[in-house]
N, C-alpha and C positions, 0 to 999 in steps of 0.2 A: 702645861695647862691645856685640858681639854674645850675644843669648841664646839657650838652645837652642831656640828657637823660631823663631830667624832664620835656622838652619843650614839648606843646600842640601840637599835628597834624595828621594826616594820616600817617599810613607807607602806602607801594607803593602796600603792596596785600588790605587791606583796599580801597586803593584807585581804583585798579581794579577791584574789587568786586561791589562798588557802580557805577562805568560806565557800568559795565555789567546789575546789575540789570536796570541803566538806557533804558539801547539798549535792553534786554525783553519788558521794558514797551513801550517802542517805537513801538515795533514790534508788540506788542497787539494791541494796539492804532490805527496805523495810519490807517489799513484796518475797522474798527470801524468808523474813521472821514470819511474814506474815500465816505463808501457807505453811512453814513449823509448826507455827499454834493451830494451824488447823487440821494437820497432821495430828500432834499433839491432843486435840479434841475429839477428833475421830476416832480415836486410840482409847482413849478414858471408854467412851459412848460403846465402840465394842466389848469392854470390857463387864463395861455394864449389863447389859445383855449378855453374854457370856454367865456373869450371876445370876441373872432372874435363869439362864437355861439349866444352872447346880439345882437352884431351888426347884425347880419345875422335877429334875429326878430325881431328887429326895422326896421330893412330895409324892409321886408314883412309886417308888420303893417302897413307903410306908402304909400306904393305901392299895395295897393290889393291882398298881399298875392305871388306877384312873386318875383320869385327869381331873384338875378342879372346874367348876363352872367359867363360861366368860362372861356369862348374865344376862340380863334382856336383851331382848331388841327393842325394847321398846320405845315408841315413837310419842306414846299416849297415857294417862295414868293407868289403867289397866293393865299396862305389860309394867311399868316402873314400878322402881324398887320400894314396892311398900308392904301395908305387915302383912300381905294376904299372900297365899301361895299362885299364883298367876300362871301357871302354864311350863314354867320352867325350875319348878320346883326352890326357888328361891323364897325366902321371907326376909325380909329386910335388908338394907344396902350391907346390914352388917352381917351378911349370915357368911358363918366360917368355910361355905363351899367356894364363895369366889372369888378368883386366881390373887386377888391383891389385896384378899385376910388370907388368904390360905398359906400362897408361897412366901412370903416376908420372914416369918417366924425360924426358917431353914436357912436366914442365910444374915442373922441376928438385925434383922427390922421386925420395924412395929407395924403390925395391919393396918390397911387404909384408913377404912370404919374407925378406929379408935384415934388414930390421928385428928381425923374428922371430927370427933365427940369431943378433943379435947380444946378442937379449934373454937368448937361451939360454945363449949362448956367454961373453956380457963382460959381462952386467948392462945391457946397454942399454937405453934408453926407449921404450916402442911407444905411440902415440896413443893418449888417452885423456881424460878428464874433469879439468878444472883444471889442464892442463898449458897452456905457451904454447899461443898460436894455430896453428891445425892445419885446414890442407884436410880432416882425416878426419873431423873432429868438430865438430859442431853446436855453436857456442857457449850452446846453452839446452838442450844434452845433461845428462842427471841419469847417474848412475855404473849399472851393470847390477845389478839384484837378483832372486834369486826372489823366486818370488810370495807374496805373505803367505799364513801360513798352510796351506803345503803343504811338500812335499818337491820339486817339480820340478826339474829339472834344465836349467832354460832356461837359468840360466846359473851352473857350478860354479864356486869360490874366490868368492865370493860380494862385495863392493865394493870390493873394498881393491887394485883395477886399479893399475897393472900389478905391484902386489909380493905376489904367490903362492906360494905351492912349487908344482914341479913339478908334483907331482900334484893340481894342487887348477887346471889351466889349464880358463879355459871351454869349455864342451862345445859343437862345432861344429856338427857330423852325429850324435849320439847315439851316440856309439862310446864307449865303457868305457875302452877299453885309453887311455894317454897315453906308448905307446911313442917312442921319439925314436931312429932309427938312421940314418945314414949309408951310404948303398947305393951305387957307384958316381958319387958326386959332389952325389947328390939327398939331401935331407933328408927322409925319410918322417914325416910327423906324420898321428894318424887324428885328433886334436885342436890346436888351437893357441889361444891368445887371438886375440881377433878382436872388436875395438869400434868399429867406422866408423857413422857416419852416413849413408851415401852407398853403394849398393850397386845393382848391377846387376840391370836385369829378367829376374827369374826365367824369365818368360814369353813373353819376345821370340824365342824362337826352339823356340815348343813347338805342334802342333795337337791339337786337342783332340776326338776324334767320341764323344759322348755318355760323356763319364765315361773314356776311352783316351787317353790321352796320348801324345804322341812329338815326343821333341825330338833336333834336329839338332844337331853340333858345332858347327858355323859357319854364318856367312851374311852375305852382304854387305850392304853398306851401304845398296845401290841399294834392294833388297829392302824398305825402312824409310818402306813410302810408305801416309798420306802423310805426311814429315814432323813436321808439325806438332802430328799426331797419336800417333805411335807412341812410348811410353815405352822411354828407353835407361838411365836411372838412376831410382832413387828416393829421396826423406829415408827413413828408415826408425827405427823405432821400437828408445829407444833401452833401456826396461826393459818388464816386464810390467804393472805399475802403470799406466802410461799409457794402456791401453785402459779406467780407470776413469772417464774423462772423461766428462762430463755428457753429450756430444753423441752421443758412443758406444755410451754403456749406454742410451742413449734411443731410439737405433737398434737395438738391440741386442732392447731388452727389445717395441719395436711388430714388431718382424720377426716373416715367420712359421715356425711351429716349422720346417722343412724348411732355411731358411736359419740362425736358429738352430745347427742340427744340425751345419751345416756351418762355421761363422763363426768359431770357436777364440777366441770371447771366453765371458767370464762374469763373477759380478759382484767378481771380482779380477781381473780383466784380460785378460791374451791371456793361453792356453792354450800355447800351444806353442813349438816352440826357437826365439828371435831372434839367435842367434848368427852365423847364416849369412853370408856373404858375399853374398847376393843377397837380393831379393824380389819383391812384389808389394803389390796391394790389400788381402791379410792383413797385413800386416807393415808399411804405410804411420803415419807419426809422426803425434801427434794435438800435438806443444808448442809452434806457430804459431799459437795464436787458433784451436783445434781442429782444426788439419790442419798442410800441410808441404808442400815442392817438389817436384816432376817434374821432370826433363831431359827433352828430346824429341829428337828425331833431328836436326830442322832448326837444335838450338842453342839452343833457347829454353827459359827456368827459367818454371816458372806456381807459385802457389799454388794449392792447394784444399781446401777442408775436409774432412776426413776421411770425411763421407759420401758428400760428390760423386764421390769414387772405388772406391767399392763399387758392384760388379755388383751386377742387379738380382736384385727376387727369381723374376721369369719367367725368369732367365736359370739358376734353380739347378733341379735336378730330384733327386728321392731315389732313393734303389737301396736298398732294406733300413730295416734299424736302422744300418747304416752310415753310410750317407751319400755321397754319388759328386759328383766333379768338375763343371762346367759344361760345358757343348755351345760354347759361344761367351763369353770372358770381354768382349770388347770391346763399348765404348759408341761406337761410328763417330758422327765427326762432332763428337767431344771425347776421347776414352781410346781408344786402340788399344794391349792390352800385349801381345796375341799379332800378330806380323808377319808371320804365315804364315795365321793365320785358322782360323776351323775347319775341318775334315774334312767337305767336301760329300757 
C-alpha cells in the first residue's frame, strides 16, 4: 500500500525551476523569432519592388522605351490632379500615363484609379495595412498617423484606412477641397487615399541649377544611365513617426543647421505631406534595420540605411531664412536620383 509519500509528482521547487528554465528559453527565443519575421518581411517587401521593377520593363518594352508619368508636384489645386491639363500633361488622377494605372496591369493588378472609383463607388477595398498580402504594401508597414502632438495634416481621416467618410480622405497635394465630379469620363479628385509603400522618383526626371528646378513630362528609358545607378522606385516612408528613429534623429541632430533647415525632420518626425504618390531621399522608409529598398533602372532591388541615402551636406546651400533646393542631389558612383543631372 502506497503512501503519500510514494505518489509520483513535482514538488513545488522542482516545479519552479522548470518554469524558470521555461521563461530563459523564452527569452532566448523570442528576439531570435523576432528578427526572422523581420528578415522574413524584408524579404516579402523586396520582392515586391522587384515586381513593380518587371512592370516598369514591360511597360518601357511596349511603349518605346518611355517611362510612365509620376504626376504632379503639386502642392495647390492648380498642379492637382484634376480634369484640366496642368502643366504636366496629365488630366485626371485616373489618366492611363501614371506609373500606378499604367504598371499594374503588367504584372496582373488592378490600376489605382479604379480601385479608388470602386472604393467610392461600391465600397471596395484599396491597399492598406493588415489587409492580405499586397504588392502595394510593405508587410512591416504601420497604419498612417499624424504627428504626435500637432495638427498636421500629413495625413487626414486619421488610422482607420481604408473606412473614412468622404471627407475626412487623406490629403495628397495639400488641397482643401475633397470635390469628386465626373467630367467627361474622368474622375476629378484634388485628394484621394493613397497608401503604397512603393512610389516613384520624384526626381528622375527633374534638373536642378542652384535652387531652380525643372522637370520634364517624360523620358525614356535609355536616358537612365547608368543603370545600376539611377533610382526608378523607392520604399517610402510609411507614417511620420518613423523619422523618430534612433539613426535619424542622430543624423538629424549632428547635421549642420543649413541642412537642418532643409531636412523636414524634427524630433517628432518628418515635417511634411507623405501622402504623395512619389519621392525621394526625404521621404525614404527607416522600418528595415534603419532603412529600406531602392529599385534601379537595370532591375536590381538594394538595401540601404536611411543615412546612406541622404545627400550630403556640401551638396545643400542656403538662400535666406528659407532654405533652397540642392545644385546636384546625386552621389555618382552609388545614388543617381536625378537622370538628367544638374544644370551645367
Amino acid at each position: 500500500m502506497k503512501t503519500i509519500r510514494d505518489r509520483n509528482g513535482f514538488t513545488l521547487v522542482e516545479l519552479l525551476v522548470v518554469i524558470g528554465i521555461i521563461a530563459v528559453l523564452i527569452s532566448i527565443l523570442l528576439p531570435a523569432l523576432h528578427r526572422a519575421r523581420q528578415a522574413a518581411q524584408a524579404a516579402v517587401c523586396m520582392s515586391n519592388l522587384r515586381q513593380w521593377g518587371m512592370a516598369l520593363e514591360a511597360y518601357v518594352d511596349q511603349y518605346k522605351g518611355m517611362l510612365p508619368q509620376k504626376g504632379p508636384d503639386g502642392h495647390d489645386s492648380a498642379q492637382a490632379f484634376g480634369p484640366m491639363t496642368n502643366g504636366n500633361n496629365v488630366v485626371g488622377f485616373d489618366d492611363a500615363s501614371l506609373w500606378f494605372n499604367a504598371l499594374p496591369p503588367y504584372i496582373n493588378q488592378t490600376p489605382y484609379s479604379q480601385m479608388v472609383i470602386s472604393y467610392l463607388t461600391q465600397g471596395g477595398l484599396l491597399p492598406h495595412v493588415n489587409a492580405d498580402p499586397s504588392i502595394w504594401i510593405c508587410p512591416s508597414a504601420n497604419p498612417p498617423t499624424a504627428r504626435a502632438g500637432s495638427n498636421d495634416t500629413i495625413w487626414t481621416g486619421g488610422s482607420g484606412f481604408p473606412s473614412v467618410p468622404d471627407n475626412e480622405f487623406f490629403e495628397l497635394f495639400g488641397v482643401a477641397s475633397t470635390t469628386k465630379i465626373f467630367v467627361g469620363g474622368k474622375v476629378t479628385l484634388s485628394e484621394f487615399p493613397f497608401y503604397c509603400s512603393y512610389c516613384f522618383n520624384s526626381k528622375m526626371t527633374t534638373t536642378n541649377n542652384e535652387g531652380t528646378s525643372t522637370t520634364v513630362n517624360l523620358i525614356n528609358m535609355s536616358k537612365l544611365q547608368p543603370g545600376d545607378e539611377v533610382v526608378t522606385m523607392a520604399e517610402k516612408i510609411s507614417y511620420a513617426g518613423e523619422d523618430t528613429d534612433a539613426v535619424v534623429q542622430q543624423w538629424y541632430n549632428q547635421a549642420p543647421a543649413y541642412v537642418q533647415l532643409n531636412s523636414k525632420i524634427d524630433s517628432l518626425g518628418y515635417t511634411s505631406n507623405i501622402a504623395q504618390p512619389k519621392c525621394d531621399w526625404t521621404r525614404f522608409t527607416t522600418r528595415h534595420s534603419h532603412g529600406g529598398h531602392l529599385l534601379f533602372a537595370d532591375g536590381h532591388v538594394q538595401w540601404f540605411e536611411w543615412p546612406d541615402v541622404q545627400i550630403s551636406p556640401q551638396q545643400e546651400q542656403l538662400a535666406g531664412s528659407g532654405g533652397q533646393n540642392v545644385a546636384d542631389w546625386n552621389q555618382y558612383g552609388k545614388i543617381v536620383w536625378s537622370a538628367l543631372g544638374p544644370v551645367q
